[in-house]
N, C-alpha and C positions, 0 to 999 in steps of 0.2 A: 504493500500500500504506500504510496505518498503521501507525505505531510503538505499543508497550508501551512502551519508554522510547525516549529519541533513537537513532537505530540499531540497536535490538535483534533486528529483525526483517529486516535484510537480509542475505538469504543462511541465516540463521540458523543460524551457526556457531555451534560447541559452546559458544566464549567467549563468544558472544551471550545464549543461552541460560540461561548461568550467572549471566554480569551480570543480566539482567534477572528472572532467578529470584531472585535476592541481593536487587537495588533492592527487587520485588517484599512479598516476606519481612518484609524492615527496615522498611519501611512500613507494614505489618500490624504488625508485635510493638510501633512506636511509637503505632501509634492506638491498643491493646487496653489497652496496659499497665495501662492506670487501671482498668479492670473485674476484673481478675483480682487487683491486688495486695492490692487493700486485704480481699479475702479471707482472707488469709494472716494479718492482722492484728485478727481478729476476737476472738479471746479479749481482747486487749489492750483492742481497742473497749468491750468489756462491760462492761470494768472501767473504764475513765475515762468513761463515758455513765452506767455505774449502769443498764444496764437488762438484761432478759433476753435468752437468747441467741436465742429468736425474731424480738424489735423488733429488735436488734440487725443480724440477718440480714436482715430485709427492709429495711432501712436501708441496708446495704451493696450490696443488689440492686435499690436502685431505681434505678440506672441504665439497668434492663433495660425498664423503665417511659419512661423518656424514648429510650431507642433502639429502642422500638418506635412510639414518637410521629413520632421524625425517620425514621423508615426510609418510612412514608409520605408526610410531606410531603416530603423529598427527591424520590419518588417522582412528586410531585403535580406538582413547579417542575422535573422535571428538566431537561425541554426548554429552561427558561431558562439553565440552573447551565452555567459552564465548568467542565468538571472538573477539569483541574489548580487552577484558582485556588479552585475550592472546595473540595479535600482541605489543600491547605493555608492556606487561611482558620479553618477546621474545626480543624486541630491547635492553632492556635497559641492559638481562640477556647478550647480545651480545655486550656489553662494556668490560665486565670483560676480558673474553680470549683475546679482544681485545689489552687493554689496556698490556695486562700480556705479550704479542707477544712482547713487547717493552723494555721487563725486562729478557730475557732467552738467551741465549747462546750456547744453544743444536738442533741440527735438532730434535732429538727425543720427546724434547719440546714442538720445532716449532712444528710440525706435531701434536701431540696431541693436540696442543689450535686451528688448524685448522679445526681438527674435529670439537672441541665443537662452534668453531663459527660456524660451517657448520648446526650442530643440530637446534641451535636458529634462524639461518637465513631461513632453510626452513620449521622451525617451524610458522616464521611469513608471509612468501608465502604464505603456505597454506594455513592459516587461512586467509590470505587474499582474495584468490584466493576465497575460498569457499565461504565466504563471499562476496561477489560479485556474485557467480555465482545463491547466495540465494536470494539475496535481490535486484537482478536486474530481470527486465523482459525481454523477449528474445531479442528484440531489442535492450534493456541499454546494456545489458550484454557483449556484441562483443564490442563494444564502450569503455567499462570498464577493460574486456582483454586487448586490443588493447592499451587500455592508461597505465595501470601496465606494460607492455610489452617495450610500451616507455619507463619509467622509467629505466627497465633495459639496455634501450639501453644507456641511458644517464649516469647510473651508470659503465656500461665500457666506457666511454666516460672520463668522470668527475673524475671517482674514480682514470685511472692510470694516466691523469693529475695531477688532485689532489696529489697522490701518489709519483711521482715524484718531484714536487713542493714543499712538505714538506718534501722531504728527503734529497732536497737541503738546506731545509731553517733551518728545525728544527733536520736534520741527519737521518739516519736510523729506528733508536728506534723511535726517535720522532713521524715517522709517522704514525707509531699505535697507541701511544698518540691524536695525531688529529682525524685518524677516530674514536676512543674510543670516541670523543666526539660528532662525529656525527651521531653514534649511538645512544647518549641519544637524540639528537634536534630528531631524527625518532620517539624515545618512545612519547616525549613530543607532537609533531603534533600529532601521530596517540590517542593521549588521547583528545586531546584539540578539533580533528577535525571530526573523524570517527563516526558517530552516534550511537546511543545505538543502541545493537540487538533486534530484532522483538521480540515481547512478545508470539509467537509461535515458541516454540523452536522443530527443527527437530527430528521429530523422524523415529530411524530405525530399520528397519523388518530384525530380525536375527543378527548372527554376523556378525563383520567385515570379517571374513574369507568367510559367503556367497556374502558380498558386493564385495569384493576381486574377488571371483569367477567367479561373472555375470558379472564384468565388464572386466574380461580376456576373458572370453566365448564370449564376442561380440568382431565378428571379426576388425572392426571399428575402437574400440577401442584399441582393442590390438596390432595396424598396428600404431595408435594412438601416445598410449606410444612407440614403438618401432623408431617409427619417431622423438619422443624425447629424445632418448638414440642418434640418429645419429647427431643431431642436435648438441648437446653442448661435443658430439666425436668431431663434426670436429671443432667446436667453440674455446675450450679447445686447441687442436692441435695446428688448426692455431696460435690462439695471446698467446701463450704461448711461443713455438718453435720458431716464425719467427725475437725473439728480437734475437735470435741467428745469424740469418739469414743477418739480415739486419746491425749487428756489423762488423760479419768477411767477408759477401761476398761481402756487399754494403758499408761497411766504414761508416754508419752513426756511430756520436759518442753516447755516453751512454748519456748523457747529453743533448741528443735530441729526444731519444727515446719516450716519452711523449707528444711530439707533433706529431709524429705518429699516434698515436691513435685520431685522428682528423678526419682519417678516417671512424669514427663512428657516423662524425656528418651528413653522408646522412639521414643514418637511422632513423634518430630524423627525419625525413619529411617522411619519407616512413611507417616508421611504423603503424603511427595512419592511414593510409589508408588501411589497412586490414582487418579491421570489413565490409569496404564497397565493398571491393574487392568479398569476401566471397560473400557479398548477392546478389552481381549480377553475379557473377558466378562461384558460387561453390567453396569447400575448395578446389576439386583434382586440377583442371584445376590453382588453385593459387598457390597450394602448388608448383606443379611441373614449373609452371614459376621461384618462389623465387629457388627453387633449384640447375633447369638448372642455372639461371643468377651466382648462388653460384660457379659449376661448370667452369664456362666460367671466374670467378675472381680466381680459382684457379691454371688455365694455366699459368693465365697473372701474379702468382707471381713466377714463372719458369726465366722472363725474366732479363737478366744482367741491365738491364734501372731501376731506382728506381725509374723513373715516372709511370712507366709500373705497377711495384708491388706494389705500394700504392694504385693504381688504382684498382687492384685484390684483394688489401683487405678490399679497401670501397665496392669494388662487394660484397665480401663473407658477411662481416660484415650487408650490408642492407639485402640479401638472407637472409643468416639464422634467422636475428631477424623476418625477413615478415612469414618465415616457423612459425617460434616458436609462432608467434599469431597467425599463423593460425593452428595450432594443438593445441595449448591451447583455444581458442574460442570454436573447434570441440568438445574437452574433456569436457569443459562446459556445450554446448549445448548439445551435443548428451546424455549423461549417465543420466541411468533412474532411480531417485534414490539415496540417499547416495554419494551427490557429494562430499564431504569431502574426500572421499575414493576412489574416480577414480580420482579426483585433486592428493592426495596422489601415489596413483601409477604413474600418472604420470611422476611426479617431482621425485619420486625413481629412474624411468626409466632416468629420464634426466640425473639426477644427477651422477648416476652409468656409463652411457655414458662419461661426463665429466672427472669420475675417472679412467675409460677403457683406454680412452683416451691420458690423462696424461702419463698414465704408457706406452703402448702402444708406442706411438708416441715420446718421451723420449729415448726408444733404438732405434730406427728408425731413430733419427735424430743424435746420435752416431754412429750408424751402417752408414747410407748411407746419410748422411745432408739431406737439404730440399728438394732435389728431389726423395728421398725414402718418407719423411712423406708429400707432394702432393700427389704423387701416392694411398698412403693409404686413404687419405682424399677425393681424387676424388670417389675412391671406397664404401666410407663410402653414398656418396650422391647419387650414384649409387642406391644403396639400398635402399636412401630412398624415391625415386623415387615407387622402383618398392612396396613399402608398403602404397605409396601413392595408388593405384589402388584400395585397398579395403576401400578409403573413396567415393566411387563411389555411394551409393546406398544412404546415408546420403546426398549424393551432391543435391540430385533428388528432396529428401525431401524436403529441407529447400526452394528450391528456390520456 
């Protein structure tokens, strides 16, 4: 049997279970942290760059650009990569840019070390993800999704808290300083905790380009990734653009923006109910609940009440994370083969959504404020709705 962490999987007692859902978790919310926090700090960016909230925004989301870069070549070297020794090579490499964000004075800088964080962080995704997807059994496996997936929900949660917190306390710079340092406590746990890799190391039939191939060719799949590009489109969108939103139309002040994001703590309860959702019925029928509900929180942030639009963005915020475990679970379970490499395509697909998204949604909310980038955002779930329909045949399967 393989381990998820040293032990976790013998007998799989409830302690077990928890432990490694915990290790799990904590290792997600330390490799995210950097993509989500410095969102929260984006009016501040504006202001010390001097540029618009557009550049601004895709500046802060070009991370999304380098971790759709590394999600394939990860994908391409997997068969080489140790996975423990690469998730925590990966964190600690994701200090440096970090730290470096805190020392530049250039948006073109900025932008540049946001790639390279982007590379290292979904350099350690991946390998994480695959890693789980290997060394869990079909059952651990959605549990293990499901708990990474927490993590992320808790690293947009924590990280623009966080973010803000320290920008208050130790200034702007400073707060790449701090995450810089919580990217080595990620290196440090995922070495202290993650267990060694199985002594049968995977191996794969052909190139990556045929792994690539077969997992675009199944339609499943490639409805799959496609539903992961719309996912962290409108994720991106939303909590990126809406601090604009909620300065000039809602009067909160900047200085409170961080406690906003509190809106993320449903999700920390909804989320790990998705592996279980899944098995009693079906990804489609899940997917398209978490969506519609995404949907129905995007009206309600239309509304002048800022009871109303906090409300609409704990809606979106627990939707799209419930979608995102449920199409990363699918992508797990379903791909036959070379999971390193439909994990990878995935998270290219996510990630490149994310960056679409930025840009996108960036003139959109210049062009026409927040009631033009709703519109697009509604439209974006529209869609991913109707690619929901081809996880139909996969649904039939599992149950």
């Amino acid at each position: 049997m393989w381990y998820v962490v040293e032990g976790a999987l013998r007998g799989e007692r409830p302690r077990d279970v928890v432990r490694r859902t915990t290790i799990v978790a904590v290792i997600s919310l330390l490799t995210l942290i950097d993509l989500f926090g410095s969102q929260a700090l984006l009016p501040q960016l504006v202001v010390q760059y001097q540029v618009d909230p557009g550049t601004m925004g895709l500046a802060v989301n070009a991370s999304t650009f380098g971790m759709a870069i590394s999600g394939l070549v990860v994908g391409w070297y997997a068969d080489r990569i140790d996975r423990k020794r690469g998730i925590w090579i990966s964190l600690m490499a994701l200090s440096i840019p970090t730290f470096c964000l805190g020392l530049v004075d250039d948006v073109n800088h900025f932008m540049a070390l946001r790639v390279l964080q982007g590379i290292f962080m979904a350099a350690a995704f991946t390998l994480t993800l695959t890693y789980l997807s290997e060394q869990c059994d079909y059952t651990a496996a959605g549990g293990a999704m499901a708990a990474y997936i927490t993590g992320n929900v808790a690293s947009n949660l924590l990280g623009r808290l966080m973010a803000v917190s320290a920008s208050d306390i130790f200034g702007l710079d400073g707060s790449f300083f701090f995450f810089a340092v919580l990217n080595l406590c990620g290196a440090l746990i995922a070495i202290m905790l993650i267990g060694p890799r199985d002594s049968e190391k995977p191996v794969r039939s052909g190139s990556p380009v045929d792994a690539w191939r077969k997992h675009i060719g199944r339609p499943s799949l490639s409805a799959a990734f496609g539903i992961g590009f719309t996912i962290l489109f409108v994720f991106v969108g939303v909590f990126t653009y809406v601090n604009f939103h909620l300065v000039e139309a809602l009067g909160v002040p900047e200085s409170s923006l961080g406690l906003v994001y509190l809106v993320f703590l449903p999700a920390l309860f909804t989320t790990p109910l998705a592996a279980r959702a899944v098995a009693r019925f079906g990804p489609r029928p899940v997917l398209w609940s978490s969506i519609g509900s995404a949907m129905v929180g995007v009206g309600l942030t239309l509304a002048d009440n800022l009871a109303a639009v906090l409300l609409g963005l704990a809606i979106i915020g627990a939707g799209t994370f419930f979608a995102q475990a449920v199409a990363t679970g699918f992508v797990s379970r379903t791909a036959d083969g070379d999971k390193a490499a439909a994990n990878g395509l995935y998270l290219t697909s996510y990630y490149l959504g994310g960056l679409v998204g930025a840009f996108a949604l960036g003139h959109a909310v210049s062009a026409g404020g927040w009631p033009m980038v709703a519109l697009i955002v509604f439209g974006m779930l529209a869609a991913a709705c109707i690619l929901g329909v081809a996880l139909k045949a996969e649904a039939s399967a599992e149950r």
